[in-house]
C-alpha positions in Angstrom: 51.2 25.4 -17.5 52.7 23.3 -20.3 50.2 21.7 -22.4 51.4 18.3 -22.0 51.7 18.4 -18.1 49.2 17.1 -16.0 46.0 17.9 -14.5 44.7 14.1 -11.8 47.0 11.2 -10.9 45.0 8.1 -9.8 47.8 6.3 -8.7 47.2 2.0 -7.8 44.2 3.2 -5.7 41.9 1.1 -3.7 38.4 2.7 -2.4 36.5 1.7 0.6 32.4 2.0 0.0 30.4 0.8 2.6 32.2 -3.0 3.6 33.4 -3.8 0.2 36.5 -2.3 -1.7 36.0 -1.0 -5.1 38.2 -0.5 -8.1 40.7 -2.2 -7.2 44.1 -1.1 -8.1 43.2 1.6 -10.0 45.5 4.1 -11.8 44.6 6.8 -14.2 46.2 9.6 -15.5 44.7 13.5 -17.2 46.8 15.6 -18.8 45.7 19.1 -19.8 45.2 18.6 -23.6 42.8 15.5 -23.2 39.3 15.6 -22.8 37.9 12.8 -21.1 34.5 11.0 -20.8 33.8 8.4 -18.1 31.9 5.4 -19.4 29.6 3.1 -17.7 26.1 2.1 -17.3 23.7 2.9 -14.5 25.4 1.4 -11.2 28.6 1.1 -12.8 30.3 2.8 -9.9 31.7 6.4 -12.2 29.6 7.9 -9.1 31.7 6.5 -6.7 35.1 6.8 -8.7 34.4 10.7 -9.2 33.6 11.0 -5.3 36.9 9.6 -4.2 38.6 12.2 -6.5 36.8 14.7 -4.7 38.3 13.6 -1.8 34.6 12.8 -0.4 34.7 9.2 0.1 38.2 7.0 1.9 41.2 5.2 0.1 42.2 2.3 1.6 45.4 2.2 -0.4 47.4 4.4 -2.7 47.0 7.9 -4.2 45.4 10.7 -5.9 47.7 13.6 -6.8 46.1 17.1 -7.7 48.8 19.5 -10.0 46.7 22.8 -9.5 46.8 22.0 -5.9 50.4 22.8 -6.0 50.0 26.4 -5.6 46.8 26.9 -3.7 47.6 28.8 -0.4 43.9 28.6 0.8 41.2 26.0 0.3 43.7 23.0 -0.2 41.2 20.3 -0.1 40.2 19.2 -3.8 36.7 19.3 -3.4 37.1 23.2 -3.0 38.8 23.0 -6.7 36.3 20.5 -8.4 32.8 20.9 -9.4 30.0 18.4 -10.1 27.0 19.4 -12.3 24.7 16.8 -12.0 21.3 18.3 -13.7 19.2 14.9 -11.7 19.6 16.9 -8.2 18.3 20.0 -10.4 15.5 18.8 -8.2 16.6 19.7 -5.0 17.0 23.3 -5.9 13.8 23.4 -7.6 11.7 22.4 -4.5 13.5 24.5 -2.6 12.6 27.4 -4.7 8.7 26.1 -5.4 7.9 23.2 -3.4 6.0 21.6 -5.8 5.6 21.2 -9.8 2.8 23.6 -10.4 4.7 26.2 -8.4 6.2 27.1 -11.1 3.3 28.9 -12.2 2.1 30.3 -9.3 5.4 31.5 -7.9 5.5 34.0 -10.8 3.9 36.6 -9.2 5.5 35.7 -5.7 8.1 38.9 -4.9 9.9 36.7 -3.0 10.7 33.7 -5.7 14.3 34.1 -6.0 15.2 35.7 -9.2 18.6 34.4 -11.7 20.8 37.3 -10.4 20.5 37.0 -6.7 21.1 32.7 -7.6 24.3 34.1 -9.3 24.8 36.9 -6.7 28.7 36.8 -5.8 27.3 36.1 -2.0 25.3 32.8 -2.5 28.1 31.5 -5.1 30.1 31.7 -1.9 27.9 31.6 0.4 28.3 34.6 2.4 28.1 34.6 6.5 28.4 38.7 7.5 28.7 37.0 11.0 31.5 34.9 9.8 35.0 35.8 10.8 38.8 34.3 9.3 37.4 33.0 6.2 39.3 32.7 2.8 36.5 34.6 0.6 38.1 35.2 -2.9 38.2 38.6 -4.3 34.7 40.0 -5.6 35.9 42.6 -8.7 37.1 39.1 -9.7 34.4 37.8 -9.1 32.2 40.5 -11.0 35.2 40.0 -13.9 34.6 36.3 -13.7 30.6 37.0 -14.0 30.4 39.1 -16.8 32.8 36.1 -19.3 30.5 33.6 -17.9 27.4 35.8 -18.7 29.7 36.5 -22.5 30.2 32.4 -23.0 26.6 31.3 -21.7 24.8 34.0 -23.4 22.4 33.6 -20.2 22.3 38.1 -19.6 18.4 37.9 -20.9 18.0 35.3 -18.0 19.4 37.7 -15.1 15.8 39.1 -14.8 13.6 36.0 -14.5 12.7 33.9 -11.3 14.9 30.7 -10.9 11.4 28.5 -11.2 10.3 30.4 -14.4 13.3 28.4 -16.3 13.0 26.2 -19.2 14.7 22.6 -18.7 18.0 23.9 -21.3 17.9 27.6 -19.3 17.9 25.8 -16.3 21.0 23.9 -17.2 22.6 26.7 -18.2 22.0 28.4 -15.0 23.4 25.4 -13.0 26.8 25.5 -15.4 27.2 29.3 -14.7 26.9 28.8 -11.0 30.1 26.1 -11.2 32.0 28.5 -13.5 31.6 31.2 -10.8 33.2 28.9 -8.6 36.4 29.4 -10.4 37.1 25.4 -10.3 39.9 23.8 -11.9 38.2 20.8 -13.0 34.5 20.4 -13.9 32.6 17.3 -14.1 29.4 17.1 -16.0 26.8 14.1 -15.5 24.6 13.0 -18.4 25.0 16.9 -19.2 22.9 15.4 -22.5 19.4 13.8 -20.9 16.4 14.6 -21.6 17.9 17.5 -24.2 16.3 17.4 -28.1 18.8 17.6 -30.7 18.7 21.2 -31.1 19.2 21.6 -27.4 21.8 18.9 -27.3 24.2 20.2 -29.9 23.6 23.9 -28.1 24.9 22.2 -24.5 27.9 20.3 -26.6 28.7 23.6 -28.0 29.3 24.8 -24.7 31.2 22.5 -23.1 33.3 22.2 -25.7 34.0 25.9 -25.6 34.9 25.6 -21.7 38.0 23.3 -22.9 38.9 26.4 -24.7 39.7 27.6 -21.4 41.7 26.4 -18.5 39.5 24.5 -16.9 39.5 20.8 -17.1 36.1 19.0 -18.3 35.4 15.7 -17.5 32.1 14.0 -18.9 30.3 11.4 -17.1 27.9 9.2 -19.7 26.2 6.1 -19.8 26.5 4.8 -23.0 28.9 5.5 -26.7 25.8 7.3 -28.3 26.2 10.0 -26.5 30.1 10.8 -26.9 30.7 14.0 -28.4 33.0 14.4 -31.4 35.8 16.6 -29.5 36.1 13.5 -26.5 39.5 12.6 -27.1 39.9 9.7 -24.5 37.5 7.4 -22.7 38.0 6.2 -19.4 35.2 2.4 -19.7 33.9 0.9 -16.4 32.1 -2.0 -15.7 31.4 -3.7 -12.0 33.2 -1.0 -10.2 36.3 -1.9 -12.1 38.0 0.0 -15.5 37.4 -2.3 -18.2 39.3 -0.1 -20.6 41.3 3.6 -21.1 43.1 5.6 -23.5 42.3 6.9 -26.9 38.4 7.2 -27.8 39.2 5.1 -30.9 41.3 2.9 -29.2 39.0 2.4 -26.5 35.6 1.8 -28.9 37.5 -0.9 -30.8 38.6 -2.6 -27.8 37.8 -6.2 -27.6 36.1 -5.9 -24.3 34.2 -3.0 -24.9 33.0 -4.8 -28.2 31.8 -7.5 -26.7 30.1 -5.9 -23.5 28.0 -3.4 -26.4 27.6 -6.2 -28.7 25.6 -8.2 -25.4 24.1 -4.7 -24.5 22.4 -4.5 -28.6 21.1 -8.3 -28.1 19.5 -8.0 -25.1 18.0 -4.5 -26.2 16.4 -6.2 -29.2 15.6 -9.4 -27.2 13.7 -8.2 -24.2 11.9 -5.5 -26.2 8.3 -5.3 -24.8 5.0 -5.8 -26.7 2.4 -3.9 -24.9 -1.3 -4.7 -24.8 -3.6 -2.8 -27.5 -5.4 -0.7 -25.7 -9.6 -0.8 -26.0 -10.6 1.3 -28.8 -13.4 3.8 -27.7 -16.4 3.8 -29.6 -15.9 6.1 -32.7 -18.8 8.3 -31.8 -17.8 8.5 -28.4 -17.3 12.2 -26.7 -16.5 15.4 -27.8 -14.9 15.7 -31.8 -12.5 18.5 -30.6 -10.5 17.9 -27.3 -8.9 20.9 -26.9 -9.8 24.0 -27.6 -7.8 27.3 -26.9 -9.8 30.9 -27.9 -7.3 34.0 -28.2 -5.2 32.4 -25.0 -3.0 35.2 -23.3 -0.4 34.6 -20.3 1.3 37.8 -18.9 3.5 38.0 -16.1 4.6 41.4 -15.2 5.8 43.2 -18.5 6.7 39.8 -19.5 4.0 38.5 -22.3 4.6 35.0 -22.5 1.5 33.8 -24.8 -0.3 36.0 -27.4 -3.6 35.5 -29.2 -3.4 32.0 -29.3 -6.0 30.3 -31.0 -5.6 26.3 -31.4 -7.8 23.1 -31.6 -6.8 19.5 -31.0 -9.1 16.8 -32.9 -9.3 13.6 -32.4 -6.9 11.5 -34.0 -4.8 14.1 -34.8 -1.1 14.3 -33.5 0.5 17.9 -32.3 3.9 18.9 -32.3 4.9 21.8 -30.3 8.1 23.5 -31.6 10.2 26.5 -30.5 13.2 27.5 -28.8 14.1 27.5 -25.1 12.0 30.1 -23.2 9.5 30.2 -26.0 6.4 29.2 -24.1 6.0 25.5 -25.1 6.0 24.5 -21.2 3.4 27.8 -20.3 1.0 26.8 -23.3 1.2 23.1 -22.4 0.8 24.4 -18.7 -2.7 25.7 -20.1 -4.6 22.6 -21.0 -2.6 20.1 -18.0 -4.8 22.6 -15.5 -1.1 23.5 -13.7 -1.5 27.7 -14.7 -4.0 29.2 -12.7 -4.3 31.8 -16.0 -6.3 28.8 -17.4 -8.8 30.7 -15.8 -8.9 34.1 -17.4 -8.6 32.5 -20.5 -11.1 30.6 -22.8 -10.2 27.0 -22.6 -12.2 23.6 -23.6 -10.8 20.5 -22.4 -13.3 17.6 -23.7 -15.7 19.6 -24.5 -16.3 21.3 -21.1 -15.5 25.1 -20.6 -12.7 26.0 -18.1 -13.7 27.1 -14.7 -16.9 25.6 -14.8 -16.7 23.2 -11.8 -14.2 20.6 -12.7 -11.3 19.6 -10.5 -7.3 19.5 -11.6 -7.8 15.8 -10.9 -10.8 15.5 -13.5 -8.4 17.0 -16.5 -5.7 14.9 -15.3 -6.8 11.7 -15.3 -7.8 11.9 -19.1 -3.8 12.6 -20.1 -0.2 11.6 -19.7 2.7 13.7 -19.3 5.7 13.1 -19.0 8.8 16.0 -18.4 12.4 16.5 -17.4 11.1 19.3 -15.1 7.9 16.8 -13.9 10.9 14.4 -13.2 12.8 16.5 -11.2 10.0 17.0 -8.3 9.5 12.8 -7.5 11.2 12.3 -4.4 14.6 10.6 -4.3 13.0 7.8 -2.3 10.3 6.7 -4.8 10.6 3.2 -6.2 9.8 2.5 -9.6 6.2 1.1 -8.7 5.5 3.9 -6.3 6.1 6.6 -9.7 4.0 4.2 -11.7 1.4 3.8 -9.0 1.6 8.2 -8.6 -0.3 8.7 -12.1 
């Protein structure tokens, strides 16, 4: 393919959603040496926009052309040629795999918790029928070809061994953009690929993707605001009310003057509806227990796998903790400790308040005395929740 040719032609389209039409006369073109990031708030419609690319939701007028489609004999379609990795409906997989948060922890020493490699396995990427007849099914030394650079670019091979609800939030996302590289797609979309990553984490992911424009697939980023544009972005595609407010060059498309304007509102009503909180009552400084939490020579071990290792550590009050360490370390499994979530809590030597572990008190009595808050806790609230019904959940 020549570098300049192109990838997507949106050409003067219209889209039907429900009983109103959105973006209205639309056009948009990709070519293969641009890297491209879809801008817009929360409701801005880039959900929309990307589904009627995939061919998943109607045009009521004009046109979306697909190059690579050109010389597919099978699977002509272009949802069977472009992926979405959207790490919000990380959720949906996870509840399938433990039902609830805490299964993580119990699901451990469950034989039948699916494991990375069977997620991976060249039948469930493709979902594999043996009673199925006359389907296209693409070729599986490929496929095991395909694997092994995936397992190269990911670095995910120490991964292959552990149960899919054993994963840290960043393994987890790597997991999700290895199973849309074993797809073999020619354009991947990423959604907020960045939320809810630290910087450490965040600069690992952008590392990443920006090696998968090394290759020829087409990456497409989906974020909600300029903070988050990573340096190798080369154009922006801005939308606003269902409509493109700007496109082109990143630059050009930052210094535009409707851009400007929409941010420069965005920063003033940031800074004017910021909210003072209420102080909260100051306990009496003689109150309960000096030292809240209390861990004596804490050991978790699943299998072969030692997770946690003569860990000795005290929480005081008015002290402030930070837990550091690298994906898969154990931050999550020592946090999962003192939360009541680990049912090793119990073989261990734990104080919470000042009250030994095991000794009659109820998940729901350690609970209600903390707050936490998690991109994997997120992940379980049902879709349907409101905002009041999460807040009301504790």
């Amino acid at each position: 393919m020549h570098k300049n040719s192109w990838v997507l032609k949106v050409n003067h389209i219209f889209i039907r959603h429900e009983d109103n039409i959105i973006f209205p006369a639309t056009s948009w073109k990709v070519k293969k040496d641009e890297n491209w990031a879809i801008i817009g708030e929360n409701g801005s419609g880039k959900s929309k926009l990307i589904q009627a690319i995939c061919g998943k939701i109607p045009l009521t007028a004009g046109k979306i052309e697909y190059h690579f489609l050109q010389n597919k004999a099978f699977q002509t379609q272009p949802y069977h040629w472009i992926e979405t990795v959207s790490f919000h409906s990380a959720g949906r997989m996870l509840k399938k795999q433990g039902g609830v948060y805490q299964g993580r922890w119990n699901s451990i020493i469950d034989d039948e918790a699916q494991r990375v490699a069977e997620f991976l396995s060249y039948d469930n990427i493709h979902k594999i029928n043996p009673y199925e007849i006359g389907r296209y099914l693409p070729d599986k030394p490929g496929f095991l070809q395909l694997e092994e650079e995936v397992i190269h670019l990911l670095s995910i091979r120490a991964l292959y061994k552990k149960k899919m609800i054993q994963l840290s939030n960043g393994e987890l996302r790597k997991i999700l953009v290895a199973k849309s590289l074993l797809k073999n797609p020619e354009i991947i979309i990423f959604d907020n690929p960045f939320t809810g990553l630290d910087q450490t984490y965040l600069k690992k992911m952008s590392d990443i993707l920006e090696n998968l424009i090394q290759t020829k697939i087409q990456v497409i980023l989906m974020l909600n605001d300029a903070k988050s544009i990573p340096g190798w972005v080369t154009h922006l595609l801005w939308v606003k009310d269902s409509t493109v407010l700007a496109e082109g060059i990143t630059r050009d498309v930052l210094s535009d003057r409707s851009v400007q304007k929409m941010l420069t509102k965005k920063e003033e009503k940031s800074v004017a509806t910021k909210i003072r909180l209420p102080e909260a009552p100051q306990p009496e400084v003689n109150s309960g227990p000096e030292v809240l939490v209390k861990l004596c020579n804490a050991r978790v071990r699943y299998g072969e796998n030692q997770i946690l290792d003569s860990i000795d550590w005290e929480i005081k009050k008015e002290q402030n903790w930070v837990i550091m360490g690298p994906n898969g370390s154990g931050k999550s499994t020592l946090l999962s400790l003192i939360l009541g979530d680990n049912p090793q809590a119990y073989a261990n030597e734990i104080y919470l308040f000042g009250q030994k572990r095991g000794t009659g008190e109820t998940i729901w009595d350690i609970k209600k005395k903390m707050g936490f808050v998690a991109p994997e806790l997120q992940a379980y609230y049902p879709k349907q929740f409101t905002a009041f019904d999460v807040v009301c959940s504790g």
